[in-house]
C-alpha positions in Angstrom: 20.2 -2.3 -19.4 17.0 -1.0 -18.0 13.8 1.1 -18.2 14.7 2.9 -15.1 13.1 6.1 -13.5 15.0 9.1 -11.7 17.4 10.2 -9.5 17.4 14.1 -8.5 16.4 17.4 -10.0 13.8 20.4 -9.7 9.8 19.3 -9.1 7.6 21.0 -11.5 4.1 20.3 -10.6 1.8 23.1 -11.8 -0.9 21.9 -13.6 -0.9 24.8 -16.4 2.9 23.7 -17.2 3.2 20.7 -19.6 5.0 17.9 -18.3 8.6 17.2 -18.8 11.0 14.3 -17.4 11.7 16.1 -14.0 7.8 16.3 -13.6 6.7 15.2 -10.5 9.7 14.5 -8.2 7.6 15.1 -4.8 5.7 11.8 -5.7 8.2 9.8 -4.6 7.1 10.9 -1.1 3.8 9.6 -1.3 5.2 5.7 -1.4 3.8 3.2 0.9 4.7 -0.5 1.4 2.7 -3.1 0.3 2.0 -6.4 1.7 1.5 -8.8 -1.3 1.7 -11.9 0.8 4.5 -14.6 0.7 6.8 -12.2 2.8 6.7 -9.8 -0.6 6.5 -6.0 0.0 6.2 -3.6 -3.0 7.2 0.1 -2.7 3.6 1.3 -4.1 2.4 5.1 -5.0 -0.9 6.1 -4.5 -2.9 9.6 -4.8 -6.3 9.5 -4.1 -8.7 11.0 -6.9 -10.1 14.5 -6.4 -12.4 13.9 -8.8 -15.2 11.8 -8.3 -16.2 10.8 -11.6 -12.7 10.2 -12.9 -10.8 6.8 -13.5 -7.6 5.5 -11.4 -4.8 4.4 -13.3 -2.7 1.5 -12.2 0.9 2.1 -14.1 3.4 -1.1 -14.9 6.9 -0.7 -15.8 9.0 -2.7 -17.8 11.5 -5.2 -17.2 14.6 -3.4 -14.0 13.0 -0.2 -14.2 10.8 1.8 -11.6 7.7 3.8 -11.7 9.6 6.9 -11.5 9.5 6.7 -15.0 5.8 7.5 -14.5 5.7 10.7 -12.1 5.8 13.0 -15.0 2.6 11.4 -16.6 0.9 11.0 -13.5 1.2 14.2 -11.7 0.0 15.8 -14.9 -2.6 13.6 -15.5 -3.9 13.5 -11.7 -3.5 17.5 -11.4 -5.1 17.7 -15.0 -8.3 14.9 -14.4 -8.3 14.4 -11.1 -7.8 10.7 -11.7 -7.1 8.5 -8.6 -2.8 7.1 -9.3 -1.1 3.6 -8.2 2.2 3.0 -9.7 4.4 0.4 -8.2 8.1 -0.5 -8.3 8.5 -4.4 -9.2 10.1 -6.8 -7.1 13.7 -6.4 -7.3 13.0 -3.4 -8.9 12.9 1.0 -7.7 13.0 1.2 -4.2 11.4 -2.7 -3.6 12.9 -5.3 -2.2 15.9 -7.1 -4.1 16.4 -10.7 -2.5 19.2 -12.7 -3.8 16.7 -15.6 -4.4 16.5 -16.0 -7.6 13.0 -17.4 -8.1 11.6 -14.4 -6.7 11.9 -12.5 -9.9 9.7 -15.4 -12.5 6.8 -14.4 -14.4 4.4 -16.0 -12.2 5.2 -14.5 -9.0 5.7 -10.9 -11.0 2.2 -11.7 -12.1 0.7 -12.5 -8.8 2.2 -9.4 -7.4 0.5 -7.4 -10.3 -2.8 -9.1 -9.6 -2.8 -8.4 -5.5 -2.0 -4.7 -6.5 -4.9 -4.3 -9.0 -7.2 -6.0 -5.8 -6.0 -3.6 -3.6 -6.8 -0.6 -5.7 -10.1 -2.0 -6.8 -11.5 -2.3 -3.1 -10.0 1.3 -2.2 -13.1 3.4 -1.0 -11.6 6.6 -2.8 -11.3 5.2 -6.2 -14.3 5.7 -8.5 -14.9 2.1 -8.8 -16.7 2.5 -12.6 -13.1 2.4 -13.9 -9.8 1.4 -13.8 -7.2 2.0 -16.6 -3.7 -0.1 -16.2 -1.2 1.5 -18.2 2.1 -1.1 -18.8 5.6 -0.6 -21.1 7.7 -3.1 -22.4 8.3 -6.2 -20.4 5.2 -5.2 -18.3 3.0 -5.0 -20.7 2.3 -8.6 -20.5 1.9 -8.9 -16.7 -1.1 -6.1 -17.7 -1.9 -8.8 -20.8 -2.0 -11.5 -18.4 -4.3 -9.9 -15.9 -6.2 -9.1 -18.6 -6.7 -13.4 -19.1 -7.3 -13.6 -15.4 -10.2 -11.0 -15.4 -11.8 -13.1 -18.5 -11.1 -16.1 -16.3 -13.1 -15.0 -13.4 -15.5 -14.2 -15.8 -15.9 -16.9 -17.5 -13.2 -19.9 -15.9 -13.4 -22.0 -19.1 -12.8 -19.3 -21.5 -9.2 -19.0 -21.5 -7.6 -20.2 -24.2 -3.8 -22.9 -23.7 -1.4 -22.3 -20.4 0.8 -20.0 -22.1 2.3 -17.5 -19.8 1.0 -19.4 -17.0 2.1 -18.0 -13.3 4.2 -20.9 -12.3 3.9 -19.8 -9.3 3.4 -21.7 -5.9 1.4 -18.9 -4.8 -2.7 -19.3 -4.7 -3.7 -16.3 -6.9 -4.6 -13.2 -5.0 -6.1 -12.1 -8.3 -9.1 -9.9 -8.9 -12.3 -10.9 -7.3 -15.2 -12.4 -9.3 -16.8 -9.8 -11.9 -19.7 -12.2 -12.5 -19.4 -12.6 -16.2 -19.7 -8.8 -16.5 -18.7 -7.1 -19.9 -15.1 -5.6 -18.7 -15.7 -3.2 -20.9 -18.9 -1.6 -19.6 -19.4 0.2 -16.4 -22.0 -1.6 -14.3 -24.5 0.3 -11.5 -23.9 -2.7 -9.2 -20.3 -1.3 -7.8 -18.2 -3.8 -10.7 -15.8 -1.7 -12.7 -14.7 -1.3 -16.5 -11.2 -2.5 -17.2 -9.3 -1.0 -19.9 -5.7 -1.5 -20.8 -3.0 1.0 -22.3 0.4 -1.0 -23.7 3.2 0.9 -24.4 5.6 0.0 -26.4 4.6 -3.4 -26.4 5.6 -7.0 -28.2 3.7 -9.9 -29.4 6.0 -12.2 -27.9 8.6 -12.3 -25.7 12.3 -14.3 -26.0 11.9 -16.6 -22.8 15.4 -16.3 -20.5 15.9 -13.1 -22.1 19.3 -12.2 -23.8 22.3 -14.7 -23.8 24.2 -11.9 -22.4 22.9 -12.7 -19.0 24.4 -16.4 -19.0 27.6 -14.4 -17.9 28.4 -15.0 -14.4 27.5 -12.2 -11.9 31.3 -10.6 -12.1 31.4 -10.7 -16.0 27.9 -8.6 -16.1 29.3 -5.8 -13.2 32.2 -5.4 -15.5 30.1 -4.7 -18.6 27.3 -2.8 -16.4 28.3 0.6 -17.4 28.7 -0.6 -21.4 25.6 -2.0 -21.3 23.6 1.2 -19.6 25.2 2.9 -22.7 24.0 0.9 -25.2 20.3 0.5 -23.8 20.2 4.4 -23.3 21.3 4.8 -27.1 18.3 2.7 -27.8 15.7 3.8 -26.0 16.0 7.3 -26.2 15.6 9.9 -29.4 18.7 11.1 -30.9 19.7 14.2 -29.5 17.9 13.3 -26.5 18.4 15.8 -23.4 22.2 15.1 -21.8 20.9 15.9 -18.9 18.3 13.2 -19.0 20.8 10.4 -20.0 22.8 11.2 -17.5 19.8 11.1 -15.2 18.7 7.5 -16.4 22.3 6.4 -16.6 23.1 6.7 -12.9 19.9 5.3 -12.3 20.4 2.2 -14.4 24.1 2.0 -12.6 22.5 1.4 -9.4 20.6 -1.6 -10.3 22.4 -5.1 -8.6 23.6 -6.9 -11.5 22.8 -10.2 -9.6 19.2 -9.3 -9.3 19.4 -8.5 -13.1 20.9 -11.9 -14.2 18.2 -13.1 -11.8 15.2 -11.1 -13.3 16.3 -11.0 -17.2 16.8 -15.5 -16.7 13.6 -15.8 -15.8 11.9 -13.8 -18.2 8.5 -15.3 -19.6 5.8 -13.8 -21.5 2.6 -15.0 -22.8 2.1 -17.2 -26.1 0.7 -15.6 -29.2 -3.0 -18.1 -28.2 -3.1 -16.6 -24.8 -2.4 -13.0 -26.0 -4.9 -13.6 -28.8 -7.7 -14.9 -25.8 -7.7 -11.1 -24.2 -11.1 -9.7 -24.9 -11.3 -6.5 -23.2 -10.7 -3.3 -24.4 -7.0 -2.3 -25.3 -5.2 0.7 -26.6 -1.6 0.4 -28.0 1.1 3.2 -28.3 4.2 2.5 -30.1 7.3 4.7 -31.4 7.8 4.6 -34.6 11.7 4.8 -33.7 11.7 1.8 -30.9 15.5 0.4 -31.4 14.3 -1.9 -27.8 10.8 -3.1 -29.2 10.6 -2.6 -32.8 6.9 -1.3 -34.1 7.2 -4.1 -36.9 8.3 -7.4 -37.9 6.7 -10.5 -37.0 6.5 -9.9 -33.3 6.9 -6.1 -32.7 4.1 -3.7 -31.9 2.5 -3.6 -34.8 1.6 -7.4 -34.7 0.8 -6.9 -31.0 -2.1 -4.6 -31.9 -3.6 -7.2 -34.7 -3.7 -9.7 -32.8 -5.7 -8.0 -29.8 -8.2 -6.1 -32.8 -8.8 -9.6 -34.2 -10.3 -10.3 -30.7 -12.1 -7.2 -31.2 -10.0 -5.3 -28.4 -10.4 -2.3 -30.9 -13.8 -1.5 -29.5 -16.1 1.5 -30.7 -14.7 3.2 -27.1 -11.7 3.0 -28.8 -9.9 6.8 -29.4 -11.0 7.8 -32.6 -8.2 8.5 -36.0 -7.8 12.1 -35.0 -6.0 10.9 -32.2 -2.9 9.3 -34.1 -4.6 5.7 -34.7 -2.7 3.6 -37.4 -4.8 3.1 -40.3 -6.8 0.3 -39.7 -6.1 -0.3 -36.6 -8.0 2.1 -34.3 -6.2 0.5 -30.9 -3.0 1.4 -31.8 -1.5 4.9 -31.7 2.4 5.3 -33.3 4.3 8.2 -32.0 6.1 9.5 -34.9 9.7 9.9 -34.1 9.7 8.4 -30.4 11.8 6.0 -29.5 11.7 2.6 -26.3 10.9 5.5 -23.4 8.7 7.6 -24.9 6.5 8.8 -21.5 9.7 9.4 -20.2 11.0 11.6 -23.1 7.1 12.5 -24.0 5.6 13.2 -20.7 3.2 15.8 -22.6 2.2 13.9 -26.0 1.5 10.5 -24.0 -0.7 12.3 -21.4 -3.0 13.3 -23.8 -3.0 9.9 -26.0 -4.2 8.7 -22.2 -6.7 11.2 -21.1 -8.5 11.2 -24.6 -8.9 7.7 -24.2 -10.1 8.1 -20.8 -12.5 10.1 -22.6 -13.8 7.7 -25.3 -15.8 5.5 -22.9 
């Protein structure tokens, strides 16, 4: 039961190729380990921009999965733009760090670590500092939302509306430095940055504690592991789907300590409808029309997501314009017709270019 990355196969990095899921295997040698503070290391990509005018991306995956599920979009993307990549595996999560304490894996500290990663990248020296695009799925799409509240806080510290989604977290915030009530939205001449935000496959709200199913004691939950791999797969992945590919993401998902994922999935917390309704920079959603994991409507799903950013007016005239798939009357939301929970996974191709247009619509 996870968003999870990859495991082995071929490398296909030439830029003239489109993307598929084996896309960009070698990246997994370009890792480093991150000091976050708090005896926290993340296992954190990075790929220094060779062009100098183009944005770095900051990629967030959802809830026990890894940002292999990103190497196909971002070696196509970097090879395509030149953009500057950082893509991180989550505590407990990829190639990180899994502790057995359990409050290691609560919104707050997930949040913090979010935060000290998007400070990192912003100081980098090789990193076209005008802007920054964090791209999130799922569960992480609000850790992005919620740095997206501490940005309008540093802005602005009164601004923020309720404590919903609050870190919780014992930790002083190592969030992003001041950006002196700057329009996030705007590149500045002064060395600040734009901040713009993709969410994929993303939800209004979030069930806090997760599923039931994770009650179970820790020997319960390894006996069902393999069931419950199968059932996620089904769900977030097209029918007919490449067997190769599920079999890929299946023995990935296998790998994942069931403790840590009882651990993770109890302690899952996202931000109240006020908060998400108090972001106020600019934000593109991408749903699939298919999501079985995060359906695109109903009261919550990613359709309500979008309205409640564009009532905020997240849906800015930067925004990608209809041609590029944008739901009528919403221009910051894209549906992928057909696509299901994993859809840069399964659409490596079709996502990068929903991403690099709206790199383009500044």
């Amino acid at each position: 039961s996870n968003e999870n990355g990859m495991s082995s196969a071929e490398d296909e990095t030439a830029p003239t190729l489109l993307p598929t899921w084996r896309t960009g295997r070698d990246l997994s040698q370009l890792t480093i380990d991150m000091d976050v503070g708090q005896d926290r290391t993340l296992k954190v990509l990075q790929i220094k921009p060779t062009n100098p005018s183009a944005a770095t991306l900051i990629f967030v995956h959802g809830s026990m999965g890894s940002m292999a599920q990103y190497f196909p979009l971002a070696r196509h993307i970097h090879d395509s733009t030149g953009s500057g990549i950082v893509a991180y595996d989550q505590y407990g999560c990829g190639q990180s760090p899994k502790p057995k304490s359990s409050e290691s894996y609560n919104f707050g500290r997930l949040a913090d670590d979010l935060a000290a990663v998007f400070e990192w990248t912003r100081s980098r020296d090789w990193h076209n500092r005008r802007q920054i695009v964090v791209v999130a799925h799922s569960y992480g799409t609000h850790l992005a939302l919620r740095l997206a509240l501490d940005l309008r806080a540093e802005r602005s510290p009164d601004s923020c509306p309720g404590n919903g989604g609050a870190r919780n977290s014992s930790k002083k915030s190592t969030g992003p430095a001041s950006l002196a009530a700057a329009d996030p939205t705007t590149p500045r001449r002064d060395g600040q940055c734009a901040v713009r935000f993709v969410l994929l496959a993303g939800c209004l709200s979030i069930l806090d504690g997760g599923h039931p199913l994770f009650l179970l004691p820790v020997f319960a939950l390894n006996w069902l592991q393999s069931t419950l791999t199968r059932g996620f797969l089904a769900a977030a992945y097209e029918a007919g789907a490449d067997p190769e590919m599920l079999a890929d993401q299946e023995r990935a998902a296998n790998a994942n300590p069931m403790s840590v994922c009882k651990a993770y999935y109890r302690q899952v917390k996202g931000l109240d409808e006020a908060s998400v309704g108090g972001v106020d920079c600019e934000v593109l959603c991408v749903h699939g029309a298919a999501d079985q994991v995060v359906p695109l409507e109903g009261p919550t799903g990613g359709r309500a997501l979008s309205q409640a950013l564009a009532a905020r007016g997240c849906d800015s005239e930067r925004s990608p314009p209809q041609s590029h798939g944008a739901a009528p009357g919403l221009p910051n939301l894209v549906v992928l017709e057909g696509a299901s929970h994993n859809f840069m996974f399964e659409r490596p191709a079709e996502v990068a270019k929903v991403l690099m247009d709206f790199m383009k619509a500044k």
